[in-house]
C-alpha atoms as a printed R data frame, in Angstrom:
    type eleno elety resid chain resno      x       y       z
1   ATOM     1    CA   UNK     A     1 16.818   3.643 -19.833
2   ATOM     2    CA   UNK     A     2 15.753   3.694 -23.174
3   ATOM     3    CA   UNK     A     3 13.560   7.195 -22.719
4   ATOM     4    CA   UNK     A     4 17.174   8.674 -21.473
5   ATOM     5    CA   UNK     A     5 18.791   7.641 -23.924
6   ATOM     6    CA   UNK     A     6 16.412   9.134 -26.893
7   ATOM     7    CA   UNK     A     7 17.133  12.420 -24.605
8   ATOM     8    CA   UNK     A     8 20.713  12.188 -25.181
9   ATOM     9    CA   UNK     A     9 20.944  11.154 -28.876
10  ATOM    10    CA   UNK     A    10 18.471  14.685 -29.420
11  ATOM    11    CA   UNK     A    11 21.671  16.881 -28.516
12  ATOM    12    CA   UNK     A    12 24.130  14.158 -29.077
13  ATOM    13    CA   UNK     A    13 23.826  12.156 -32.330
14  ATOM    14    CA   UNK     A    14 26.896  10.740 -32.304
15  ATOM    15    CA   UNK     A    15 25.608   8.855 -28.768
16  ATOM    16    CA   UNK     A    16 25.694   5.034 -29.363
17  ATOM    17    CA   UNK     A    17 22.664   4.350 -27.146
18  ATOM    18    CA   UNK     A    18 22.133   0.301 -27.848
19  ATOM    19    CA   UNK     A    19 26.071  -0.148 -27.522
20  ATOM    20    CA   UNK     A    20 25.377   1.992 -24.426
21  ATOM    21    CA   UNK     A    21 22.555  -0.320 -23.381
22  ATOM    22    CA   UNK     A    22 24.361  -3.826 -24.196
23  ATOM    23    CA   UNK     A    23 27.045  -3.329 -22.021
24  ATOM    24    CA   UNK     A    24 24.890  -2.073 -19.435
25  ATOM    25    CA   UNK     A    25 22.165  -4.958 -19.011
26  ATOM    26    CA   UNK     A    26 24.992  -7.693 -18.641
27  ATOM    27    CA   UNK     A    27 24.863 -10.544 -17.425
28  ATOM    28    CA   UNK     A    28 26.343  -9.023 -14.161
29  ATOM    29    CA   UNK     A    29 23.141  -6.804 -13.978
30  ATOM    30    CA   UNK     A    30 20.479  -8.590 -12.003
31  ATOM    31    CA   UNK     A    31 22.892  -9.463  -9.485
32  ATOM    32    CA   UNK     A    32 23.563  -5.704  -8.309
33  ATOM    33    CA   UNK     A    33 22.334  -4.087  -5.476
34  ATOM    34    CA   UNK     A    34 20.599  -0.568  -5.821
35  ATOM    35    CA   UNK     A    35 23.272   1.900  -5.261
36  ATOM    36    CA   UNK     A    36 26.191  -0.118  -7.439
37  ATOM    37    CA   UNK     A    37 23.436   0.159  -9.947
38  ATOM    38    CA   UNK     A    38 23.586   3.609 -10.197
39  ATOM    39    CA   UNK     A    39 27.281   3.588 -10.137
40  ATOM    40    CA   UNK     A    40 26.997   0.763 -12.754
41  ATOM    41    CA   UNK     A    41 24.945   3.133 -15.255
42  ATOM    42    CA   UNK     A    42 27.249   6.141 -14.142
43  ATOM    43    CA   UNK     A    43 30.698   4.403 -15.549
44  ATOM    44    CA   UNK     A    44 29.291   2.566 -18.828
45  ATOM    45    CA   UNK     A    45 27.955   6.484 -19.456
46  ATOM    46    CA   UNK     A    46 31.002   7.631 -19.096
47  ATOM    47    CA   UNK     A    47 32.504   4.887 -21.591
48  ATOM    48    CA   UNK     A    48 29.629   6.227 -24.387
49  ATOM    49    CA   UNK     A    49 30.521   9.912 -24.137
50  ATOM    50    CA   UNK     A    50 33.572  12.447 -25.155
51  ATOM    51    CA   UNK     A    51 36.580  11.939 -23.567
52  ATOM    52    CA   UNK     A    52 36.835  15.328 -21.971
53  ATOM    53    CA   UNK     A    53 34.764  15.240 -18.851
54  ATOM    54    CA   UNK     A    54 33.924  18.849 -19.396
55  ATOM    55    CA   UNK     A    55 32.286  18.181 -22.610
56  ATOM    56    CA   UNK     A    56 30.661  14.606 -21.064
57  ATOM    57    CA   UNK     A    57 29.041  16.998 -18.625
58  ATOM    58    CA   UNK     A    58 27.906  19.730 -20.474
59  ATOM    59    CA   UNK     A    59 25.912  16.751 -22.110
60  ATOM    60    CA   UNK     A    60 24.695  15.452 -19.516
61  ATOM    61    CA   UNK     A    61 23.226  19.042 -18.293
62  ATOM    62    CA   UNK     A    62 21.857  19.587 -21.535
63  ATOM    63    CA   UNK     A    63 20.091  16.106 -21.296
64  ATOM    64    CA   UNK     A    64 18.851  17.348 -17.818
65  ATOM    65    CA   UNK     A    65 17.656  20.670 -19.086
66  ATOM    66    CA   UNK     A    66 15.534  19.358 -21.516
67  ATOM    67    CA   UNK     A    67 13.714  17.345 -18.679
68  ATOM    68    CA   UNK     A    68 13.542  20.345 -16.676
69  ATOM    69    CA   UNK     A    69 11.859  22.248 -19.520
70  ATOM    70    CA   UNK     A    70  9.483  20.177 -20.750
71  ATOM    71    CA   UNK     A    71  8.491  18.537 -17.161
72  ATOM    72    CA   UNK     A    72  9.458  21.126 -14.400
73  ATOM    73    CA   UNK     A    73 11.672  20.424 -10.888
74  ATOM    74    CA   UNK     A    74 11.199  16.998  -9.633
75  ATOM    75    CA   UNK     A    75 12.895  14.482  -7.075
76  ATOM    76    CA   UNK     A    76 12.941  11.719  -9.516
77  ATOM    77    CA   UNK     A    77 14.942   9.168  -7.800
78  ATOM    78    CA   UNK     A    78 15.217   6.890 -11.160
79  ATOM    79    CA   UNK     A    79 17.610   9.782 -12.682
80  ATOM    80    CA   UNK     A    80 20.108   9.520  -9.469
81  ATOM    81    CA   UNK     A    81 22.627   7.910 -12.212
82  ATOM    82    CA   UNK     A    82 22.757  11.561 -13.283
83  ATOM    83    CA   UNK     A    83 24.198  13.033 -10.160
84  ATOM    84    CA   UNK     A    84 26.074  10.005  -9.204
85  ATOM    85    CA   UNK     A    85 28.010  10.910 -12.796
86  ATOM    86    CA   UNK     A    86 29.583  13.906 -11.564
87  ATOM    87    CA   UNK     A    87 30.539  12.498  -8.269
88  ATOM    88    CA   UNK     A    88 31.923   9.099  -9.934
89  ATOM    89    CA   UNK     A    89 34.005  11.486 -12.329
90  ATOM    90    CA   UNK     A    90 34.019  14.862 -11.521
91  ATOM    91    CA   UNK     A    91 35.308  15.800  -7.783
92  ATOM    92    CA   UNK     A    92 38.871  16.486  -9.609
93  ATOM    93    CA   UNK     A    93 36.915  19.218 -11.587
94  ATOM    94    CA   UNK     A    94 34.935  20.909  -9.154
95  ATOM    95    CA   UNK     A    95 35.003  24.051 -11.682
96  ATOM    96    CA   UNK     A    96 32.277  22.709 -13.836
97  ATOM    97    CA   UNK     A    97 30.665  20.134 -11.370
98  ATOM    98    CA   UNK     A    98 29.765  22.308  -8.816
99  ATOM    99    CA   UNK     A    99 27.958  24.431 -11.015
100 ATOM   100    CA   UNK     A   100 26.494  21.260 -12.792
101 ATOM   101    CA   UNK     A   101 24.849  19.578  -9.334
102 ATOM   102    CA   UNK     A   102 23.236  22.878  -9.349
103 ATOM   103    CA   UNK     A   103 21.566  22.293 -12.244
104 ATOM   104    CA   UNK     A   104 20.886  18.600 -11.690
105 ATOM   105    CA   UNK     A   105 19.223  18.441  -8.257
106 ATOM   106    CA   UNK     A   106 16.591  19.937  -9.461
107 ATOM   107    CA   UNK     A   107 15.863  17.211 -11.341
108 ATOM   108    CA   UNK     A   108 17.420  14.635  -9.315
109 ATOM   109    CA   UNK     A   109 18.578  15.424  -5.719
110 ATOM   110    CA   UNK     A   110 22.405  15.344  -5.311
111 ATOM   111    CA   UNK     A   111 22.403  15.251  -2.246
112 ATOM   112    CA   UNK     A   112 24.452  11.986  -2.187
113 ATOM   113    CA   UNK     A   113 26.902  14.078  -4.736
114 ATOM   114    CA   UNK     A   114 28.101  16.802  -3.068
115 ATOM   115    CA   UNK     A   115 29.154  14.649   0.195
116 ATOM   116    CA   UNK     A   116 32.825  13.949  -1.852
117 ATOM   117    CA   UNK     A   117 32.900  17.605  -2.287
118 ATOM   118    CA   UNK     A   118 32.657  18.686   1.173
119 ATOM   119    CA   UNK     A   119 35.469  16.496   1.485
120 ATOM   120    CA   UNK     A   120 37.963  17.874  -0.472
121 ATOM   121    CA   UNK     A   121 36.730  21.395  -0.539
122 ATOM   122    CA   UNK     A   122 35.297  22.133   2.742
123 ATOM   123    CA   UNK     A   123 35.517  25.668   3.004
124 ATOM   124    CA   UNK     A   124 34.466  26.180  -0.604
125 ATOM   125    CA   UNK     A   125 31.111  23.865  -0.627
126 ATOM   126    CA   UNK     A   126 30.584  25.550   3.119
127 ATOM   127    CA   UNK     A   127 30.104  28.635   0.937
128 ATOM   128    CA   UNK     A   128 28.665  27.155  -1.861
129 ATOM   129    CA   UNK     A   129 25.866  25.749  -0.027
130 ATOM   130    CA   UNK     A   130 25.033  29.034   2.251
131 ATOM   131    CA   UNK     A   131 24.665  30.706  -1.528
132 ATOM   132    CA   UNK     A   132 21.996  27.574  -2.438
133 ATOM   133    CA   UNK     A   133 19.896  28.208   0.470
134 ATOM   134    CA   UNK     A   134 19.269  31.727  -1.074
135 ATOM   135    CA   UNK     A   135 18.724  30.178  -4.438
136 ATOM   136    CA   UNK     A   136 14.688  30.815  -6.542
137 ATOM   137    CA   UNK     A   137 14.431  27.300  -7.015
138 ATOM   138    CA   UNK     A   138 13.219  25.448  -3.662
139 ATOM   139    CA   UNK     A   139 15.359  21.946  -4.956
140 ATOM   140    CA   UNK     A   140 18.696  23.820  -4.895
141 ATOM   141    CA   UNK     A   141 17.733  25.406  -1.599
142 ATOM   142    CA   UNK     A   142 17.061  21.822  -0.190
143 ATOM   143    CA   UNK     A   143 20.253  20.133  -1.230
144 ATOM   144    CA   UNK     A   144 22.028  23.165   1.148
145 ATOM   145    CA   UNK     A   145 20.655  21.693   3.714
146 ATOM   146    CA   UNK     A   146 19.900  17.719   2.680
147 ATOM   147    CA   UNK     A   147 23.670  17.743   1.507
148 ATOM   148    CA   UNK     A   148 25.279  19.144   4.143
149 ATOM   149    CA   UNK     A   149 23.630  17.037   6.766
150 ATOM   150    CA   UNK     A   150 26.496  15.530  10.205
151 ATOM   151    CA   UNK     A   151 24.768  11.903   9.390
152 ATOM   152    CA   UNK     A   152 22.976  11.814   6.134
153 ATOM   153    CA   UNK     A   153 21.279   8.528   5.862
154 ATOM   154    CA   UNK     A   154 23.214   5.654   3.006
155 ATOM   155    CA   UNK     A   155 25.499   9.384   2.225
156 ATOM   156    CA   UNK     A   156 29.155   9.292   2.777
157 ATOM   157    CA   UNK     A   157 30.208  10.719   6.242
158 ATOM   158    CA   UNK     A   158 31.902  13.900   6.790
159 ATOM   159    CA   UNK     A   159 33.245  14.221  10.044
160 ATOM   160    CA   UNK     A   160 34.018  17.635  10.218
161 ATOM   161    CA   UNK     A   161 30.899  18.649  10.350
162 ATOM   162    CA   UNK     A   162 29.763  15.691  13.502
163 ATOM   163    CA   UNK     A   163 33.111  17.548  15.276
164 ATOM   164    CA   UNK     A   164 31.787  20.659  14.618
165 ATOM   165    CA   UNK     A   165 28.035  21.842  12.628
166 ATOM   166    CA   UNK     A   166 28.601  25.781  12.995
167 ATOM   167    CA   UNK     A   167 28.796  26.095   9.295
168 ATOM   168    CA   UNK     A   168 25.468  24.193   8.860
169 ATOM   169    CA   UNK     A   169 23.692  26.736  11.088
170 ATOM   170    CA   UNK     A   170 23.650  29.896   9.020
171 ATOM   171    CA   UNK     A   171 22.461  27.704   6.156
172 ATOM   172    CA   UNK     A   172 18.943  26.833   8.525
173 ATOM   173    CA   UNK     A   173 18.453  30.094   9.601
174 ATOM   174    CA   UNK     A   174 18.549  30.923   5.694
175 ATOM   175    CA   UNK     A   175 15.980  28.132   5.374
176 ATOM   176    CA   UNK     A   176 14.025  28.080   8.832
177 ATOM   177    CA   UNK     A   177 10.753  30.208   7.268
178 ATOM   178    CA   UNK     A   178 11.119  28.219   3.396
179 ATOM   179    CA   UNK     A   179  8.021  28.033   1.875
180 ATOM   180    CA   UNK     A   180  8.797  24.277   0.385
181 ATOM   181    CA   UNK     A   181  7.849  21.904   2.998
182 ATOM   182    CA   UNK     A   182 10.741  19.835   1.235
183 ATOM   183    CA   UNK     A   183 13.142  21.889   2.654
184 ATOM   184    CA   UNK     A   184 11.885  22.622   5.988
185 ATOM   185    CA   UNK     A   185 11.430  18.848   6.592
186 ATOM   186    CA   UNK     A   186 15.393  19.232   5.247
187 ATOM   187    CA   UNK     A   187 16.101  21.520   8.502
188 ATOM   188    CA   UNK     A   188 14.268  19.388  10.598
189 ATOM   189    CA   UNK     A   189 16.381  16.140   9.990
190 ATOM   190    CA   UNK     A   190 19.669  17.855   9.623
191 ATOM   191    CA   UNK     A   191 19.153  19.211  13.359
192 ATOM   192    CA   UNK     A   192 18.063  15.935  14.278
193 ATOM   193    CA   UNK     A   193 21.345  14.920  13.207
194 ATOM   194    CA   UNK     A   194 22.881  17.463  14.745
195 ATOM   195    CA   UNK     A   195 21.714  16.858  18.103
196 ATOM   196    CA   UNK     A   196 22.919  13.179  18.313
197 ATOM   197    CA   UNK     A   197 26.490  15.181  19.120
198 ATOM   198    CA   UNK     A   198 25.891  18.514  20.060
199 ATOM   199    CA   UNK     A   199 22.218  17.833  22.133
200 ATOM   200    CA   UNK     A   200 22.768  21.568  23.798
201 ATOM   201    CA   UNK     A   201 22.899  23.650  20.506
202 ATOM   202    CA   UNK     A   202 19.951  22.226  18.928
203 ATOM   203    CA   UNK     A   203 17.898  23.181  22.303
204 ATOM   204    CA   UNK     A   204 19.287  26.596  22.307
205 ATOM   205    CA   UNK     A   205 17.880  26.870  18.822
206 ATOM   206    CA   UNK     A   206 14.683  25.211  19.755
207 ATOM   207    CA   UNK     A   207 14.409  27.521  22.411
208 ATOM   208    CA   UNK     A   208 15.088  30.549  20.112
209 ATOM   209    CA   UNK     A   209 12.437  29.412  17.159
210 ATOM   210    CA   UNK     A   210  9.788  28.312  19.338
211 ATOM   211    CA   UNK     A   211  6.516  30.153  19.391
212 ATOM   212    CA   UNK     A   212  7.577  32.470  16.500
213 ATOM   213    CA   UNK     A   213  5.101  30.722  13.770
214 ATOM   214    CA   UNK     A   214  3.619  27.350  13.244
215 ATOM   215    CA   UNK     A   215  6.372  26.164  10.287
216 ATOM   216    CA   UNK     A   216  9.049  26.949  12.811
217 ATOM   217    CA   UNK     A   217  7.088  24.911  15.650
218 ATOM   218    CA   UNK     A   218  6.577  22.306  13.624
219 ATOM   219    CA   UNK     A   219 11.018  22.494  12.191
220 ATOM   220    CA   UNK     A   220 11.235  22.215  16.208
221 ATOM   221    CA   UNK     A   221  9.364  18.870  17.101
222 ATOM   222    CA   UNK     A   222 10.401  17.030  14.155
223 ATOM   223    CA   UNK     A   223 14.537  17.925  15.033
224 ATOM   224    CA   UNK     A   224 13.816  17.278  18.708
225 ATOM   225    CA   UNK     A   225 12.228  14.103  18.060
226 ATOM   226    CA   UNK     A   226 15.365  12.350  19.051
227 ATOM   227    CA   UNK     A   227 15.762  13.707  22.433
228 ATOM   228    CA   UNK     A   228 12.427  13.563  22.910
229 ATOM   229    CA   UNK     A   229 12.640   9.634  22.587
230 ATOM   230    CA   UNK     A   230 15.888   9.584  24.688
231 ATOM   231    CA   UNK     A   231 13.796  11.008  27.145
232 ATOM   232    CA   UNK     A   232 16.006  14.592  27.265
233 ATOM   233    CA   UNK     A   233 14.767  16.470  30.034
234 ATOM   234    CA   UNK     A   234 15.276  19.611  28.448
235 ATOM   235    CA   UNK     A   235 13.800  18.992  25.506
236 ATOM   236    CA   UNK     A   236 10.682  17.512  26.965
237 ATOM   237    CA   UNK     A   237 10.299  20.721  28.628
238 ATOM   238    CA   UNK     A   238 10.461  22.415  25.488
239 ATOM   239    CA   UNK     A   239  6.771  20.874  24.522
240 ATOM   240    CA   UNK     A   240  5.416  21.015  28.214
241 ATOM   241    CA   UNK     A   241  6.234  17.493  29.645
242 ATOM   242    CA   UNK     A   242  7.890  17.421  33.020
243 ATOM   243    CA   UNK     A   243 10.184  13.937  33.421
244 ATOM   244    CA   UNK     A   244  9.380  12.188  36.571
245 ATOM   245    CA   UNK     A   245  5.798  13.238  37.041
246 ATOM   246    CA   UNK     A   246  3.990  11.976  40.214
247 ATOM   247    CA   UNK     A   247  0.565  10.766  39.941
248 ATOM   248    CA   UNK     A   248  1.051   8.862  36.616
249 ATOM   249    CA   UNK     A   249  0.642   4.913  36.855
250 ATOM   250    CA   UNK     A   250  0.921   2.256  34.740
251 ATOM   251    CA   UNK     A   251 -0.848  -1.151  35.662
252 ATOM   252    CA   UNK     A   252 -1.444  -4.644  34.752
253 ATOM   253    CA   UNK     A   253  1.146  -4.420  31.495
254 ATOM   254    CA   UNK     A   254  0.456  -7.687  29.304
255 ATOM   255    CA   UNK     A   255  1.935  -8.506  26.371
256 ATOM   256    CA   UNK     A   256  2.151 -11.827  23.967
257 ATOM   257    CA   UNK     A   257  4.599 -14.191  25.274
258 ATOM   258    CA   UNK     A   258  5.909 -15.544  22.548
259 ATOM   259    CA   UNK     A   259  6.226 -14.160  18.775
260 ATOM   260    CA   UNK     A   260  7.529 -15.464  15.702
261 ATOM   261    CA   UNK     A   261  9.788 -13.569  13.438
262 ATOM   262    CA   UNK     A   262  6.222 -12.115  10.597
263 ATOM   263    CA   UNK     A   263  4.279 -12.125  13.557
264 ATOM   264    CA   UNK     A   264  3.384  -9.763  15.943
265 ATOM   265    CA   UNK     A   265  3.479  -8.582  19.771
266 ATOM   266    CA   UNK     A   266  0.304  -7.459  21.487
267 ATOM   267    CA   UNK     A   267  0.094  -5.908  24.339
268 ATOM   268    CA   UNK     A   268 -2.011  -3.243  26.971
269 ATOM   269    CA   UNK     A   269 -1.636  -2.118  29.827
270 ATOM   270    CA   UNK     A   270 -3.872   0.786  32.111
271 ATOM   271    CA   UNK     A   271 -2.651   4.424  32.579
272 ATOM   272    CA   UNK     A   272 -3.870   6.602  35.011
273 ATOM   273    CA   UNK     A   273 -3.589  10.159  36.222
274 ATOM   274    CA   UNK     A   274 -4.321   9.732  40.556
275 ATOM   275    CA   UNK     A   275 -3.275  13.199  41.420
276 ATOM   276    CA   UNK     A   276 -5.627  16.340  41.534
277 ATOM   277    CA   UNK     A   277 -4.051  18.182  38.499
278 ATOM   278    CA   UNK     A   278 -4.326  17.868  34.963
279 ATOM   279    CA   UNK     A   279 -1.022  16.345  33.885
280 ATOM   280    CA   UNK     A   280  0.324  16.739  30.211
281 ATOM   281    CA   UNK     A   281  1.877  13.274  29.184
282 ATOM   282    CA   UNK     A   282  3.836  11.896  26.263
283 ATOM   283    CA   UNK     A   283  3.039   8.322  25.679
284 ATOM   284    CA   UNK     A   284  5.875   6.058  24.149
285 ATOM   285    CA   UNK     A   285  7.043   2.049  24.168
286 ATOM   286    CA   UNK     A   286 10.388   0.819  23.592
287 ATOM   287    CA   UNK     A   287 11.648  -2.013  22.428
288 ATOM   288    CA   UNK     A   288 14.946  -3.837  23.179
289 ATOM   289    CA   UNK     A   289 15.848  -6.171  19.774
290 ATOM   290    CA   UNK     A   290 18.163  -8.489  19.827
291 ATOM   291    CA   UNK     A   291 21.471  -8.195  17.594
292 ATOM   292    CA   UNK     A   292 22.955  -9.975  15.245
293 ATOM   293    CA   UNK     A   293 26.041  -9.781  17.557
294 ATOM   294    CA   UNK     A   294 23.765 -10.484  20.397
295 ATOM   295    CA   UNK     A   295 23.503  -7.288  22.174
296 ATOM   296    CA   UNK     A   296 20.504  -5.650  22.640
297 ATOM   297    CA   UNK     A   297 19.575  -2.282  20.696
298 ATOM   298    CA   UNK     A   298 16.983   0.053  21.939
299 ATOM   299    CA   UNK     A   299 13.733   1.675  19.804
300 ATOM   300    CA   UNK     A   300 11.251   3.807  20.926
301 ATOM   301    CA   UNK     A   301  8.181   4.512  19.414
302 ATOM   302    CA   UNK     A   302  5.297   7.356  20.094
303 ATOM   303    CA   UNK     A   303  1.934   6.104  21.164
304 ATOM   304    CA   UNK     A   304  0.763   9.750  21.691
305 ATOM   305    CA   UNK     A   305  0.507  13.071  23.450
306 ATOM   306    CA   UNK     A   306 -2.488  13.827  26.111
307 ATOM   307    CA   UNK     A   307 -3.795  15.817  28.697
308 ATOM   308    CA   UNK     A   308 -5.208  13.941  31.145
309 ATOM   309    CA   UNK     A   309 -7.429  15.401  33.645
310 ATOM   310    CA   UNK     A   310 -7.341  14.536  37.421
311 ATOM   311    CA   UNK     A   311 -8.685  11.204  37.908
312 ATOM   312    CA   UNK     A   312 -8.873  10.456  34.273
313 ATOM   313    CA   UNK     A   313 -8.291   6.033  33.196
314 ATOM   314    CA   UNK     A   314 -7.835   4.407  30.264
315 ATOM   315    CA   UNK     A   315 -6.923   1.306  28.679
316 ATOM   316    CA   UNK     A   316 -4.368   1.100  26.052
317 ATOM   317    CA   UNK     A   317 -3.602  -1.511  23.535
318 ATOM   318    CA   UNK     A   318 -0.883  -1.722  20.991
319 ATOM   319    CA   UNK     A   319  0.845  -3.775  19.088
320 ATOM   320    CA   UNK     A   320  4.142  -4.059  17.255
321 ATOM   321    CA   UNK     A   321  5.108  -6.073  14.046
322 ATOM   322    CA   UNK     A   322  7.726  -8.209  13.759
323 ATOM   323    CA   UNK     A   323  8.005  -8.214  10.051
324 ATOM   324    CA   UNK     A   324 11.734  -8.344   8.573
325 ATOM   325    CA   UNK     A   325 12.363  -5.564   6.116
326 ATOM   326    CA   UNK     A   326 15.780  -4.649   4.177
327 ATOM   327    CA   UNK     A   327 16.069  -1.978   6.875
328 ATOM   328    CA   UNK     A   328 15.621  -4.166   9.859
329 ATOM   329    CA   UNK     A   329 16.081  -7.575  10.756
330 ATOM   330    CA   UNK     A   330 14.750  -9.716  13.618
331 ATOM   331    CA   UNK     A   331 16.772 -12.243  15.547
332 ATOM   332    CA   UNK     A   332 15.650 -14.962  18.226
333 ATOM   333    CA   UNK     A   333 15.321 -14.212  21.798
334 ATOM   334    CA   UNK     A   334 14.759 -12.541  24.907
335 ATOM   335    CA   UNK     A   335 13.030  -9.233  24.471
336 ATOM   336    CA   UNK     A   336 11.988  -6.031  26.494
337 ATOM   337    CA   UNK     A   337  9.075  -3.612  26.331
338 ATOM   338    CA   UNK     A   338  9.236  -1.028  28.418
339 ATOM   339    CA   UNK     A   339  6.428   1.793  28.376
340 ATOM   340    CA   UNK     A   340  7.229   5.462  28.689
341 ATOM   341    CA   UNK     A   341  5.756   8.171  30.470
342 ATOM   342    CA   UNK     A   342  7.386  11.842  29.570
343 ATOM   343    CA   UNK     A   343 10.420   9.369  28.899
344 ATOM   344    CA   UNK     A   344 10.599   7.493  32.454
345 ATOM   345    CA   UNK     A   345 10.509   4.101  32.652
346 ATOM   346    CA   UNK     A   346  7.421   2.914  33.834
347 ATOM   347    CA   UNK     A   347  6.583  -0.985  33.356
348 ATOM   348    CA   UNK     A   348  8.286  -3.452  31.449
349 ATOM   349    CA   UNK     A   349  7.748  -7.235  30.510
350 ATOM   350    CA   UNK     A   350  9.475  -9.828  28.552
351 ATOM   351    CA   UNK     A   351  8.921 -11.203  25.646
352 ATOM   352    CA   UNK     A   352 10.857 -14.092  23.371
353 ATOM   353    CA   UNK     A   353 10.844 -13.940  19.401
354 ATOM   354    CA   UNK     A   354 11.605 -16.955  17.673
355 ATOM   355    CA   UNK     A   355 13.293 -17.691  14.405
């Protein structure tokens, strides 16, 4: 913190930075969790700076424009205090703090920002954000469409827009050709989002953007990857996979018996193509984990994508870790793996994971 606070005592003198950082590192500190960090250095900011939020932000622009000068547009996730600041104090005074996350995202995304916004001022930020996927800088035109996403991941939810995502779509057209991968990766997750609700409108817009360049192809597959995995029939035949395809077997499916939570499952099993046509296949496995409640929750993962030609055999082996992360934990018990062909079920075998 100490570089950010030299920053601010350049345009604000008056800025009692090792007050500022006393209070901060508490005792309290260590025991925080990422995101009440944030918040943390967001409200002790607040305490260090003039009373008027108006004036607090123009500071805290200024501080952001001099990073911006000096070191160009970035998505420097250590500065997310910065746009955290106007949504822990300024959705009252959307006035200056729209314009201000403007400014700010393109330094650090607010992505997380705006989502209070949207909330109180729907029809506003619905315009807002259509005007920021037209923007010159390629940060700004992200967060119109990283912002306004039906189920962005850790943001806060807005349901209006899982009900009903017609104002998102005239913000991806905007963006569907961007230049900035950033941002077409952007309109690839929000429809990916999208189609966990409304399945039939992301198809008609895959149908509608397919074959018209490579970026747009690409946009396509990455948003469809969900129904792909659900096995939508639809969207498989989007890419050229027919579900249910004769000729396809799967044989003598093995896999470890027994795994330890760290360890991790092996397994093979023999795929074949016995009829007389070259048959285009999409290879996944899915797994069904065990829940903390004890119910079972599904994931599939891609092995790959083939053509294989009449007659053609092959062995394939795999294997899947069972490493606990802070995004996924692994409980005892009875497991599945099923393997997929064009998303049909076509062998399974059981598995237990012990604690």
């Amino acid at each position: 913190m100490e570089p950010f606070v030299a920053e601010l005592k350049a345009i604000y003198p008056a800025f009692k930075g090792d007050l500022f950082l006393s209070q901060l590192f508490d005792p309290q500190w260590e025991g925080l969790e990422l995101k009440q960090r944030i918040r943390r250095i967001s409200e002790v900011l607040r305490l260090y700076l003039p009373d008027a939020y108006p004036k607090a932000l123009e500071l805290v622009v200024r501080t952001t424009d001099r990073y911006l000068q000096r070191h160009g547009e970035k998505l420097t996730f250590e500065y997310a205090f910065l746009p955290d600041f106007v949504e822990a104090h300024g959705v009252s005074d959307p006035d200056v703090s729209i314009p201000a996350l403007e400014t700010i995202t393109r330094w650090s995304s607010a992505e997380f920002a705006v989502r209070p916004f949207l909330l109180q001022y729907p029809e506003r930020m619905y315009r807002q954000m259509l005007q920021w996927s037209e923007h010159p800088s390629p940060m700004v035109r992200r967060l119109s469409s990283e912002g306004i996403r039906p189920r962005l991941p850790w943001g806060m939810g807005v349901p209006a827009l899982k009900r009903d995502p017609s104002p998102i779509f005239p913000i991806l057209e905007n963006l569907k050709n961007d230049p900035a991968e950033t941002v077409r990766r952007s309109v690839a997750n929000n429809l990916n989002d999208i189609a966990k609700d409304h399945p039939e409108q992301v198809l008609a817009i895959a149908e509608r953007w397919l074959g018209n360049n490579p970026q747009t192809d690409w946009i396509v597959r990455h948003a469809c990857r969900g129904l792909l995995k659900k096995g939508n029939a639809a969207a498989l035949a989007h890419f050229g996979f027919e579900k249910g395809i004769a000729g396809i077997q799967v044989d003598k499916l093995r896999c470890t018996p027994s795994v330890p939570v760290g360890g991790r499952l092996d397994f093979s099993f023999f795929l074949q193509n016995q009829s007389e046509a070259a048959v285009p296949v999409r290879l996944e496995y899915g797994i069904d984990y065990q829940t903390l409640s004890g119910k079972t929750s599904v994931k599939v993962f891609k092995i790959k994508e083939l053509v294989m030609a009449p007659g053609l055999a092959l062995t394939v082996e795999k294997y899947q870790r069972f490493q606990d992360f802070t995004t996924r934990k692994h409980f005892a018990g009875i497991h599945k793996l099923t393997i997929l062909v064009n998303g049909a079920s076509m062998a399974q075998c059981s598995f237990e994971v012990s604690g």
